[in-house]
KERO-221557 format. One record per residue (C-alpha): residue in three letters; residue number from 1; x, y negated, z. Coordinates in nm, 4 decimals. Layout:
! residues N
+------+-----+----------+----------+----------+
! code ! pos !       px !       py !       pz !
+------+-----+----------+----------+----------+
!  ALA ! NUM !        X !        Y !        Z !
...
+------+-----+----------+----------+----------+
//
This chain:
! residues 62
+------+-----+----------+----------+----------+
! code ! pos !       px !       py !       pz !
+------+-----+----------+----------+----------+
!  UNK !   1 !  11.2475 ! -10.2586 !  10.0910 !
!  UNK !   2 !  11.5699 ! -10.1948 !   9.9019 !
!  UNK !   3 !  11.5536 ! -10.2515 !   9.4996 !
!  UNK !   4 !  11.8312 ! -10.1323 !   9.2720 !
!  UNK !   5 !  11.7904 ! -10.4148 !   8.9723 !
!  UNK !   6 !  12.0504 ! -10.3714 !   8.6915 !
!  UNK !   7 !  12.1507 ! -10.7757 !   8.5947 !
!  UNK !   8 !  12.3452 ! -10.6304 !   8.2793 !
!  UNK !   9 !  12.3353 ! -10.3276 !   8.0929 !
!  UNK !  10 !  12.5723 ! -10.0929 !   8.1777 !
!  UNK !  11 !  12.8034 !  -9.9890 !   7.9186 !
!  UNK !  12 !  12.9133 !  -9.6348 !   7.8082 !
!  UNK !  13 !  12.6708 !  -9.4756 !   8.1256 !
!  UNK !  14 !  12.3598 !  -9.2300 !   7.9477 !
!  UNK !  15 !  12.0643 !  -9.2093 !   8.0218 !
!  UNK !  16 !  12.0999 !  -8.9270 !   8.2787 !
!  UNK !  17 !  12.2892 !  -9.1493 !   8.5371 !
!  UNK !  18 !  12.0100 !  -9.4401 !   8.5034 !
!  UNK !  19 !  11.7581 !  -9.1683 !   8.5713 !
!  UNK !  20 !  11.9179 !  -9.0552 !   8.8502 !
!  UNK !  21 !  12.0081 !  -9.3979 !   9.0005 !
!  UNK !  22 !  11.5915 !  -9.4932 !   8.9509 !
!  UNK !  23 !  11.5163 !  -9.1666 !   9.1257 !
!  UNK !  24 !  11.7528 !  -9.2424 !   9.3973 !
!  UNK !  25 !  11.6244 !  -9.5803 !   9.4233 !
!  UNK !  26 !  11.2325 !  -9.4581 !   9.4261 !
!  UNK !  27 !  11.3341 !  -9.2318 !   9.7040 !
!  UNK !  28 !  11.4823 !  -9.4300 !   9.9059 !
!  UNK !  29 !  11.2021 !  -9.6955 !   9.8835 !
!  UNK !  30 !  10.9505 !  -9.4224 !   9.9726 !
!  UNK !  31 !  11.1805 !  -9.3631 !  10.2799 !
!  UNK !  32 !  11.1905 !  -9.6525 !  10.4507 !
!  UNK !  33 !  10.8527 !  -9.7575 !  10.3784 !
!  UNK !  34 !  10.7658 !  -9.4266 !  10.5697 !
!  UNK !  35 !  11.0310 !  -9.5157 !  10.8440 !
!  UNK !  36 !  10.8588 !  -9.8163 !  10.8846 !
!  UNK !  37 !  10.5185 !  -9.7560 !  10.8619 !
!  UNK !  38 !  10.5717 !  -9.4371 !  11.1013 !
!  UNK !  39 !  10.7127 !  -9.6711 !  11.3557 !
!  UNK !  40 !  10.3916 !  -9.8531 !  11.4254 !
!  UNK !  41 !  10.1710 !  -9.8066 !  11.6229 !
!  UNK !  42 !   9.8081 !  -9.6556 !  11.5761 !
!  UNK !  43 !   9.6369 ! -10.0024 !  11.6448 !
!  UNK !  44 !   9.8606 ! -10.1573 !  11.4864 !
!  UNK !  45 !   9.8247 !  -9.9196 !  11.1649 !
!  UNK !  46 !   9.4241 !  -9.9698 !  11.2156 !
!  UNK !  47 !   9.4954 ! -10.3386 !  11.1984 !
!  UNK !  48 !   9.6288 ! -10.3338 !  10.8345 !
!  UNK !  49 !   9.3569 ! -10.0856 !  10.7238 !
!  UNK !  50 !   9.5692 !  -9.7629 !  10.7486 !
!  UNK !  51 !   9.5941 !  -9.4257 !  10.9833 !
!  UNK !  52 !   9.8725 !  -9.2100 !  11.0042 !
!  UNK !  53 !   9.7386 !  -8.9767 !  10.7356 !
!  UNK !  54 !   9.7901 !  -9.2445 !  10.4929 !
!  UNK !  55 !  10.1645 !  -9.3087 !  10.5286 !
!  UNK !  56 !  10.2688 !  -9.0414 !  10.3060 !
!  UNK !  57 !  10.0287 !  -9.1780 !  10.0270 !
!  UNK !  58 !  10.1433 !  -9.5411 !  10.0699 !
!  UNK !  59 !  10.4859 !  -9.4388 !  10.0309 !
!  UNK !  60 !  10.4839 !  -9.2609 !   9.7532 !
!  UNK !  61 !  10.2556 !  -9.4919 !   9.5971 !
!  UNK !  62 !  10.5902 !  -9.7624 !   9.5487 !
+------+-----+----------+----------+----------+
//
């Protein structure tokens, strides 16, 4: 899954952008993971301990 990590502070940005970059970043996470987990199959899904209505819940979850 993609991360957005920050090595260095960024100078003269506010608070707004960093919000918006984490929000960005949490979305996109809970995207792929949904990609993903969407693209197995059910056996496959029952093998990790999950059905399809879970995928939504496990994403978000990040």
């Amino acid at each position: 899954m993609a991360v957005y990590e920050a090595h260095r502070p960024a100078t003269g940005t506010s608070g707004i952008f960093n919000l918006f970059v984490a929000t960005f970043a949490a979305w996109n996470d809970a995207r792929v993971t949904r990609n993903a987990l969407s693209k197995l199959s059910d056996r496959e899904l029952d093998d990790i301990g999950l059905c399809r209505g879970d995928i939504d819940a496990i994403a978000m979850r990040g």
